[in-house]
PADOGU-107367 format. One line per field, with one value per residue (C-alpha): x, y, z. Coordinates in steps of 0.5 Angstrom, whole numbers, plus 2048, in hexadecimal, padded with zeros to 3 digits. Layout:
% residues N
east = c(X,...)
north = c(Y,...)
up = c(Z,...)
END
This chain:
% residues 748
east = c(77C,778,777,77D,780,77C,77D,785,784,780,785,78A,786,786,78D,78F,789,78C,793,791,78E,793,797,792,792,79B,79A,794,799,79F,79B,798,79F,7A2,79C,79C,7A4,7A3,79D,7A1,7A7,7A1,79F,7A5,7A8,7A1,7A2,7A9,7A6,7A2,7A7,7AB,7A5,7A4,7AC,7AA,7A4,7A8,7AD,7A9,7A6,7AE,7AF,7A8,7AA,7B1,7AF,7AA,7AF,7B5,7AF,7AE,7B5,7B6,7B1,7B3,7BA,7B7,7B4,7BA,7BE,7B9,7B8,7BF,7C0,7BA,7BE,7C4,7C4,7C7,7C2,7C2,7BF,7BF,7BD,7BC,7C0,7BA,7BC,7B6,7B6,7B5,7B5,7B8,7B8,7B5,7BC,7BC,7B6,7B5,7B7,7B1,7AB,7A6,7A7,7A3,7A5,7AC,7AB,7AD,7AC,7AE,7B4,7BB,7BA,7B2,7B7,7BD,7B7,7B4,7BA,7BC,7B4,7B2,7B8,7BB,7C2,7C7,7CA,7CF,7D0,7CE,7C6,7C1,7C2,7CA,7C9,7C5,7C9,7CF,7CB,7C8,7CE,7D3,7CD,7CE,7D6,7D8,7DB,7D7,7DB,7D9,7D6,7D4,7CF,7CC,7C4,7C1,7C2,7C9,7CA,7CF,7CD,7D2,7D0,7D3,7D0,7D2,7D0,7CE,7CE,7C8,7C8,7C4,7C7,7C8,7C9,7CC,7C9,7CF,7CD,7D5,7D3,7D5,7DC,7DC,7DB,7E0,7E5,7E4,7E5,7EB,7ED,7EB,7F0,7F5,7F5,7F5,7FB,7FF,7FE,800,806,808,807,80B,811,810,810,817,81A,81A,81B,821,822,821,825,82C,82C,82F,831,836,838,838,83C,841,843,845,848,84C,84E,852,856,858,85E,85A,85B,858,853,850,852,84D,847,848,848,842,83E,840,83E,838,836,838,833,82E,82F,82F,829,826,829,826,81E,81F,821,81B,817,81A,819,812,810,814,818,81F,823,82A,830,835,83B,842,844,84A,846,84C,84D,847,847,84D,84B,845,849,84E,849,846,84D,84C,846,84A,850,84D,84C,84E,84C,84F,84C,84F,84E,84F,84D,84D,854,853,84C,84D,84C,84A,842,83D,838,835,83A,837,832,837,83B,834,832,839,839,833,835,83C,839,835,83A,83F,839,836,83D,840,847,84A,849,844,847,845,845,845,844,842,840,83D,836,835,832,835,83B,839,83C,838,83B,839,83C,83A,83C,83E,83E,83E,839,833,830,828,823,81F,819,81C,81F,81A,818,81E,81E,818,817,819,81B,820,820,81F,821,825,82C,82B,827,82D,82E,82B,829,822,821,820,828,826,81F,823,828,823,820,826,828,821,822,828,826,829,826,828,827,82A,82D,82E,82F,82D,834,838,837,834,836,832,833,830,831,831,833,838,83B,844,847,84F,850,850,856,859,861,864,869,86B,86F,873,87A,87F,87B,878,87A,877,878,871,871,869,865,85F,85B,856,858,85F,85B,858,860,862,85D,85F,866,865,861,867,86B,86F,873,871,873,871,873,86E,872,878,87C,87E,881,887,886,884,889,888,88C,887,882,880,87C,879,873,872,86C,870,86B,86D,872,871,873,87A,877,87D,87A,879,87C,884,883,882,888,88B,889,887,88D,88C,886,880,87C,874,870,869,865,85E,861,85F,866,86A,871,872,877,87D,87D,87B,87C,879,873,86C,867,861,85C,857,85C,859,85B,85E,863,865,867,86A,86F,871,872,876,87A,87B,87E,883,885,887,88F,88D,890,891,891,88A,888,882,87E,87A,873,874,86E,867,864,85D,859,860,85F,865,866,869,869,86A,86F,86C,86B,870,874,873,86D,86C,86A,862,861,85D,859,853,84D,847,841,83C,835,833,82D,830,835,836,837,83C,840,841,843,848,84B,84B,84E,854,859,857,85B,855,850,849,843,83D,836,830,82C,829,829,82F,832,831,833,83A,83A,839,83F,844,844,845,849,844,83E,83C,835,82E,829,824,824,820,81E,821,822,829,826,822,829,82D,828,828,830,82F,82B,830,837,832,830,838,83A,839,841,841,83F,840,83F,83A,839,833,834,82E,82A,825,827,820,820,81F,822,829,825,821,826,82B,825,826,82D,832,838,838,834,837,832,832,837,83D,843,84A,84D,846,848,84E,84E,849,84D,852,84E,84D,854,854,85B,85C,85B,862,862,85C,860,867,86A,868,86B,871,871,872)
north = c(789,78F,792,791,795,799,79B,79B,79F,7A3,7A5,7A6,7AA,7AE,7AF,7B1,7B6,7B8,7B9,7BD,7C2,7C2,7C2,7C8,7CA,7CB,7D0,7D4,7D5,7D6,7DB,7DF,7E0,7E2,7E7,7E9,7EA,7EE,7F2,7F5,7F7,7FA,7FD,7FF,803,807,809,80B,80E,813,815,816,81A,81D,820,822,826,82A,82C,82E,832,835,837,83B,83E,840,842,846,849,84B,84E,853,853,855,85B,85E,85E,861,865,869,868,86E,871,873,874,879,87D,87F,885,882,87E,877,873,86C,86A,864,860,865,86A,86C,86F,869,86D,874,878,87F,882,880,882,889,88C,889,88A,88D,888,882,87E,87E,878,86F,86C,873,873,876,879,87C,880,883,885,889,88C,890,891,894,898,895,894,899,897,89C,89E,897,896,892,88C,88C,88C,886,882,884,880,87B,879,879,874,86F,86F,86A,86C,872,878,87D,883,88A,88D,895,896,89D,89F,89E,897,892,88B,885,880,879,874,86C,866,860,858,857,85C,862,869,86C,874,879,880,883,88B,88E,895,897,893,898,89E,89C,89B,8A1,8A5,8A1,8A3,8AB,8AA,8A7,8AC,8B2,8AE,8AD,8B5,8B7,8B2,8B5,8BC,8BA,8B7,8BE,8C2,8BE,8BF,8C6,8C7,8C3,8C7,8CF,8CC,8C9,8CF,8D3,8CE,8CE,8D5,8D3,8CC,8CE,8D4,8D1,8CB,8D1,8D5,8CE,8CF,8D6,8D8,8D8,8D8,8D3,8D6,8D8,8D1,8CF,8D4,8D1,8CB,8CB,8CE,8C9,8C3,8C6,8C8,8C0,8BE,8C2,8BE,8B7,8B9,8BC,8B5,8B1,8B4,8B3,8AC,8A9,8AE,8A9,8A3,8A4,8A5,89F,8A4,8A2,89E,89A,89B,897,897,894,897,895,893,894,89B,89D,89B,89E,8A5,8A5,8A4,8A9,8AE,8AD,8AD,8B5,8B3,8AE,8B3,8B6,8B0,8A9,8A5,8A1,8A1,898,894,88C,88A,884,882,87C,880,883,88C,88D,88C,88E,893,899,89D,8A3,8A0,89B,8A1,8A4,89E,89D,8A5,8A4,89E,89F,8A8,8A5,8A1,8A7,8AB,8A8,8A5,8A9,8A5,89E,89C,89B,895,894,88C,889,881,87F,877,874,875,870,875,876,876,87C,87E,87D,884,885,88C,88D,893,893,899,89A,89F,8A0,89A,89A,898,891,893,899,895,894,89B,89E,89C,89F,8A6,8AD,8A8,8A8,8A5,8AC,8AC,8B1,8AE,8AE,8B5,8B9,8B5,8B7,8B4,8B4,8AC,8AA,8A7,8A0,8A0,8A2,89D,897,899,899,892,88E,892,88E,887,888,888,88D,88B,88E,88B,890,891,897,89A,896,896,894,890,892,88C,88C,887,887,883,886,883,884,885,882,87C,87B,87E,878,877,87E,87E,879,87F,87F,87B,87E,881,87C,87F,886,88A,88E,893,893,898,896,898,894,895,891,88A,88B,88C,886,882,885,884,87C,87B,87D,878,87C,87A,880,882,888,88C,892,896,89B,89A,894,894,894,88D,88B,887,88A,885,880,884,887,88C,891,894,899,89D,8A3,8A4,89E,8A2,89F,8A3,8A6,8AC,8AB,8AE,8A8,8AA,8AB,8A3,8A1,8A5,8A2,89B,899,89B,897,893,895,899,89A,8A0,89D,8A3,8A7,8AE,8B0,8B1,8AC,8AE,8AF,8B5,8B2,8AD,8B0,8AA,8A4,8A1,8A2,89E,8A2,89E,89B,898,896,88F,892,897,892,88E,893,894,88E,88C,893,891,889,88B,88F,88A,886,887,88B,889,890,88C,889,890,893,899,898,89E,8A1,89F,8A3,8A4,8A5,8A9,8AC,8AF,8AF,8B2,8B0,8B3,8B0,8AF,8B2,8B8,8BF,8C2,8C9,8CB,8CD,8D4,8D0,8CF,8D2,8D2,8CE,8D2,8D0,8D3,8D3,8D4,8D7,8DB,8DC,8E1,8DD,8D8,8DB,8DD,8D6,8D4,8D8,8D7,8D0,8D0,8D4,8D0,8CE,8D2,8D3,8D7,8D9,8DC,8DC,8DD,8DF,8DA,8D5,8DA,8DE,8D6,8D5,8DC,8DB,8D4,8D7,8DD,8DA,8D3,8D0,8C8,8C7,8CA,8C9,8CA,8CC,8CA,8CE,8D5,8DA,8DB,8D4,8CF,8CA,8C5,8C9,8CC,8C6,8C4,8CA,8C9,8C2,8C4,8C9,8C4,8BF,8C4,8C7,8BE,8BB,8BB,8BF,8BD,8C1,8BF,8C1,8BF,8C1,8C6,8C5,8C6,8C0,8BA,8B5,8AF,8AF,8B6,8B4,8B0,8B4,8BA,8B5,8B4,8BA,8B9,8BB,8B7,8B7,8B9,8BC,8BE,8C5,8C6,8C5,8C3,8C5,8BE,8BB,8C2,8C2,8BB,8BC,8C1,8BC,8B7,8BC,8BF,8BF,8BD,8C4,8C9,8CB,8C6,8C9,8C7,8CA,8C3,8C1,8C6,8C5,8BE,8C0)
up = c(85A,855,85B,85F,858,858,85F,85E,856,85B,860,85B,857,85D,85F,858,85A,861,85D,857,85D,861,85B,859,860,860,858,85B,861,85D,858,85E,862,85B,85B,862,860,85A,85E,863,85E,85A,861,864,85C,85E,863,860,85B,860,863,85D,85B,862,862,85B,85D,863,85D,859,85F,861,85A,859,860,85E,857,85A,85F,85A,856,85B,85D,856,856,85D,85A,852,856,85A,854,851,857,858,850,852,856,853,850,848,844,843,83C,83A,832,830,82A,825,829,82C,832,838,83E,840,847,848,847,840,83E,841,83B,838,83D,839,834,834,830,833,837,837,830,82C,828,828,822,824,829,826,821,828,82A,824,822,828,829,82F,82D,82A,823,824,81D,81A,817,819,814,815,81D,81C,817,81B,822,81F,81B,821,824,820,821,825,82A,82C,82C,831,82F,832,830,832,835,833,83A,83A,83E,83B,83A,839,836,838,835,835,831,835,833,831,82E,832,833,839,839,83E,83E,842,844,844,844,84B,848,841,845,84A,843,841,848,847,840,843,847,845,83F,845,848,842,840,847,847,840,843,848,844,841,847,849,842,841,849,848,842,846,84D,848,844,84B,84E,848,849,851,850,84A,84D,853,850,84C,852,855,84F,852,857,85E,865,869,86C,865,862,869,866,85E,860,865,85E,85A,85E,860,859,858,85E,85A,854,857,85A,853,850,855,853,84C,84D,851,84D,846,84A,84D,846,843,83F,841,83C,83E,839,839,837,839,840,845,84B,851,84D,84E,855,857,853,857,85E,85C,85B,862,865,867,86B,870,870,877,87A,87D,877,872,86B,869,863,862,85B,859,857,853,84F,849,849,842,841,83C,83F,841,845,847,84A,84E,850,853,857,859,85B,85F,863,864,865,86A,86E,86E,871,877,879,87E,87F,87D,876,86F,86B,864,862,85C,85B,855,852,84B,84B,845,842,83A,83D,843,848,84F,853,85A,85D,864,868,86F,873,87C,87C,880,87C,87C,882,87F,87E,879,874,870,870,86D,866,866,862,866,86C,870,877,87C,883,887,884,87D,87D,87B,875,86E,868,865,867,860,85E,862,85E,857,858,85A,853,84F,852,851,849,849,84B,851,859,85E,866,86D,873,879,881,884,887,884,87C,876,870,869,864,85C,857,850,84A,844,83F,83F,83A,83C,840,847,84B,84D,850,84D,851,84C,849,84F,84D,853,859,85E,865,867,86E,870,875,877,87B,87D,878,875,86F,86F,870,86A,866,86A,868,861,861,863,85D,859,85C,861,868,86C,873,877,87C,87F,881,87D,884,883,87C,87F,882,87B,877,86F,86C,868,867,860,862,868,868,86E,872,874,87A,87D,882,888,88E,88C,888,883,87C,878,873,875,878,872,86E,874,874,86D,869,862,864,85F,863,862,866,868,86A,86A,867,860,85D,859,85D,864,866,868,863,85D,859,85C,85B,85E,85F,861,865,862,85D,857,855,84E,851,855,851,84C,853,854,84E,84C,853,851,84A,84D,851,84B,848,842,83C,836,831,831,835,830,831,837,836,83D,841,842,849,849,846,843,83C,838,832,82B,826,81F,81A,815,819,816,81B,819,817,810,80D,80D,814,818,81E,820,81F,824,824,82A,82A,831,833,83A,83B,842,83F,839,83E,841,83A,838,83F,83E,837,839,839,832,82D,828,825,829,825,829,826,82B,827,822,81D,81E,81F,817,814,819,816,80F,811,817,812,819,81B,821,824,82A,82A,82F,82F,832,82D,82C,824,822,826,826,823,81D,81C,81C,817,814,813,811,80B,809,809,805,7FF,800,7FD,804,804,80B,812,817,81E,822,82A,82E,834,837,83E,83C,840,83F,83D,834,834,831,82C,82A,82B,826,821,81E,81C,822,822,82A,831,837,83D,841,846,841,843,840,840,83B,837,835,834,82F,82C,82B,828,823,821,81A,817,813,819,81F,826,82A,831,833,834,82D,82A,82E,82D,824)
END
């Protein structure tokens, strides 16, 4: 029994054994698994690790590699920057934020090579130090101290300003110095002596062209002086002479002097005036113009030149525009004569039109103008039209030689226009014509011409018999605006045919004849019986023999003077009541002066009136002559003093009303004597002033204000025109003295 227990605790002693090691066993197991596990993590975060340290590596490797490489970059990149500062000829300099020298090229420091010290880590201060106690740069004037203080003020100034300095061997330096952000200076050290040099060659030259433009303008002035003084005596006796009863053949000769000498004058004018532009000299005076006056003044001058030849002279101004501008007329005159002249010369037959158009230009209330000049000349081949407004141009070829000029009238009126503001251009054919335009913006002083023929209360239908000038159109178009029924017939043979009744007004063209040869005149008287009647015709007269009392509208008719016409016309239409009839002023035509003379003027004189007395001072005898001829319709008194000196002791004696004074004189001249007689009147009380105009030869721009500065009253320019004479004598008639014209004294 005890064994069998023992055998049996035995055997169960030794299955708890057995258990407890495989129970051993299983957490032996259990933990070498786990440490299996955790070993091969560990392993497998190793061999991470090294291959995180690997790349690492190779980085670090790329980075000293691509170090290495900019480094070298960075120095081949220095070392080209320097090499090419090197090579220019101007120096370049760095310093620091202490303003010690960093770096600096051979340029920069050639002024300093036997210096030693002069080199990186020397002071700005060290070197302006060296340049003025080594006598390498010029002071000018200044001392040592002062032109270093001066420098070393100027750099420590933020922005720098640029500084020229002189080297003792006559270089100039420009020193152009620049603040960087991190507070170093880069300095420029600009060789400019070839550019001074250059400056002053300029400088000498200009001084050399403005002494030989003054002697030139000199030179123009007084020859303009010395050709006017005979071309006085040449033009002023020839416009004499034309007074005087001649036959044909010598009017043919005076007139053939005087335009010639005319000729020579515009020729003169036409020099002086682009010397003055070309000199920026000439000056615009404005004043209060009519500008269809003006136009129709200038076309009629030129009227004599179209009388030999098929050519018919329009104008179409704009019947809506208004005609009374502000600006310089002379000058608009000389632009329209050049252009108008122009076309008159070189068209051989059919017309040069004149028109006139006109808009707001919203400039200050300015009118926009455009005249453009229309002609059927010979027009200019294409690759010529730049070239004629050129100076002392003309377009030259074996049809235009036989045309004079001095090619300077398109070059002047294309400076005048740009004076004004305003743009000249031209459009042309050759063999069939041209057409010159400008434009210009004037202020109006009346408002737009619209509908006039509002005024019309009676005529409303007009009967027209047209030739085919060109001329007409442009009346028609007139007429039609002013709100008239028109109805035309071309020829004066069919008159007769015509039924006059309804009809308020016949304007007729004589030459429309037809192929009766019945003289116009008897058709008219024939057909027209009561109908009013107007002439439209070319000629220079106001009246038509045959028909002394019928109006004439002489073709290019003016909007004005038609106006007048019809409405002189459209009011006798009307039943006139006497009762209501006032004085009507009898109407002017143009350019007609009517003199009146004041209520309070006596009808006979008195015991104290006497004759006017002038004085002339003129040291020309030619010219003395021409004067006195030019005054001899005046009843006066004339003293002469042949110069500056007898001119004050005459004043002195004669007591005169009017000088007319020269100014080129021996011993005194005009305006020494003018002021001479000045200084007089004022010690005398001032109470006296007697008028004083300039007779002179001297045409240049400044003479007349120079001329009236010393106390003359008026200016007149050689050659002397009667008409610009005796108007400046009548301005002048005192109150006290007999009429100096026959028809004044006649008139009291």
């Amino acid at each position: 029994m005890v064994t069998t227990e023992l055998l049996a605790q035995e055997r169960r002693a030794r299955l708890a054994a057995q258990r407890l090691l495989e129970q051993k066993q299983e957490e032996l197991f259990s933990a070498n698994s786990k440490l299996a596990k955790h070993a091969h993590s560990l392993s497998d975060e190793i061999i991470e690790k090294r291959n995180e340290a690997d790349e690492l590596k190779g980085e670090n490797i790329q980075v000293r590699s691509d170090l290495k490489v900019a480094t070298v970059k960075a120095g081949i990149a220095e070392r080209r920057l320097w090499d090419s500062i090197e090579t220019i000829q101007d120096g370049f300099a760095v310093f620091d934020a202490n303003d010690c020298l960093v770096s600096a090229n051979a340029a920069y420091l050639e002024a300093f090579e036997d210096l030693e010290e002069v080199k990186s880590g020397v002071s700005y201060v060290r070197i302006i130090h060296f340049l003025v106690e080594e006598g390498i740069v010029d002071t000018e004037g200044l001392t040592r101290a002062e032109w270093s203080d001066a420098m070393l003020s100027r750099w420590h100034t933020n922005p720098i300003e640029p500084k020229t300095i002189k080297f003792w061997n006559g270089a100039y330096i420009k020193l152009v110095d620049r603040r960087a952000r991190d507070g170093d200076t880069v300095s420029l050290a600009l060789n400019i002596t070839d550019q001074i040099r250059h400056e002053a060659e300029l400088t000498k030259a200009r001084a050399k062209a403005e002494a030989a433009n003054r002697a030139k303008s000199a030179f123009l002035a007084n020859m303009s002086h010395e050709i006017r003084t005979p071309m006085n005596g040449v033009v002023g006796m020839a416009d004499l002479l034309t007074d005087t009863e001649l036959d044909e053949e010598q009017n043919l000769y005076v007139e053939t002097i005087k335009n010639s000498g005319e000729a020579l004058l515009v020729i003169i004018n036409d020099v002086l005036d682009y010397s003055k532009i070309e000199a920026d000299k000439l000056t615009l005076k404005e004043t209060v113009f009519d500008l269809e006056q003006c136009i129709h003044e200038v076309v009629m001058l030129l009227q004599p030149a179209v009388q030999d030849k098929p050519v018919n002279l329009l104008i179409d101004y704009d019947m809506f525009m208004p005609t009374e501008f502000v600006g310089d007329p002379g000058r608009i005159r000389q632009m329209l004569t050049n252009l108008i002249g122009n076309g008159v010369k070189f068209t051989s037959e059919g017309h040069v039109l004149v028109r006139v158009v006109g808009l707001n230009s919203g400039d200050g209330g300015k009118t926009r103008i455009h005249i453009t000049i229309e002609d059927t000349g010979i027009g200019i081949p294409e690759n010529m039209v730049d070239h004629i407004f050129g100076e002392f141009n003309q377009v030259e070829d074996e049809r235009n030689r036989k045309f004079e000029g001095t090619g300077l009238g398109l070059a002047i009126t294309k400076q005048l226009v740009s004076l004004m503001g305003g743009e000249i251009w031209v459009d042309s054919v050759e063999g069939e014509g041209s057409s010159f335009g400008f434009h210009i913006s004037l202020a109006a002083t009346e408002p737009d011409q619209a509908l006039l023929g509002q005024s019309l209360e009676t005529m409303r239908k007009v009967l027209v018999v047209k030739s085919q000038h060109q001329g007409l159109t442009i009346l028609l178009k007139q007429l039609a605006v002013l709100g008239l029924h028109i109805e035309c017939i071309d020829h004066l043979d069919d008159l007769s045919t015509v039924d006059l009744n309804g009809f308020d007004l016949a304007m007729v063209d004589p030459r429309a004849t037809g192929e009766s040869g019945v003289d116009p005149i008897s058709i008219l008287k024939n057909n027209v019986n009561d109908l009013p009647l107007v002439l439209l015709t070319d000629c220079h007269s106001d009246t038509v023999k045959g028909l002394p009392d019928t109006p004439v509208l002489k073709m290019p008719v003016g909007r004005r003077h038609l106006f007048q016409v019809l409405e002189k016309i459209d009011q006798a239409l009307e039943p006139i009541d006497d009762a209501s009839t006032e004085f009507q002023e009898p109407s002017r035509s143009e350019g007609e002066i009517i003199t009146t003379v004041g209520e309070s003027l006596e009808l006979e004189p008195t015991q104290d009136q006497r004759k006017m007395r002038i004085l002339a001072a003129e040291d020309n005898k030619t010219n003395q002559l021409v004067f006195r001829k030019m005054v001899k319709h005046l009843d006066i008194e004339l003293q002469f003093a042949n110069n500056g000196v007898e001119a004050v002791a005459a004043y002195l004696e004669f007591r005169p009303d009017m000088i007319f004074m020269d100014i080129s004189m021996p011993e005194m001249d005009g305006k020494e004597a003018t002021r001479t007689i000045r200084g007089i009147e004022a010690e005398e009380g001032g109470n006296s002033h007697v008028p004083i105009v300039a007779l002179t030869a001297h045409a240049m721009e400044g003479d007349d204000t120079e001329i009236l500065a010393s106390g003359l009253d008026y200016y007149l320019t050689k050659p002397l025109r009667k008409a610009a004479i005796t108007e400046k004598v009548l301005e002048a008639v005192p109150e006290f003295v007999l009429p100096v014209l026959e028809s004044e004294a006649i008139a009291s």
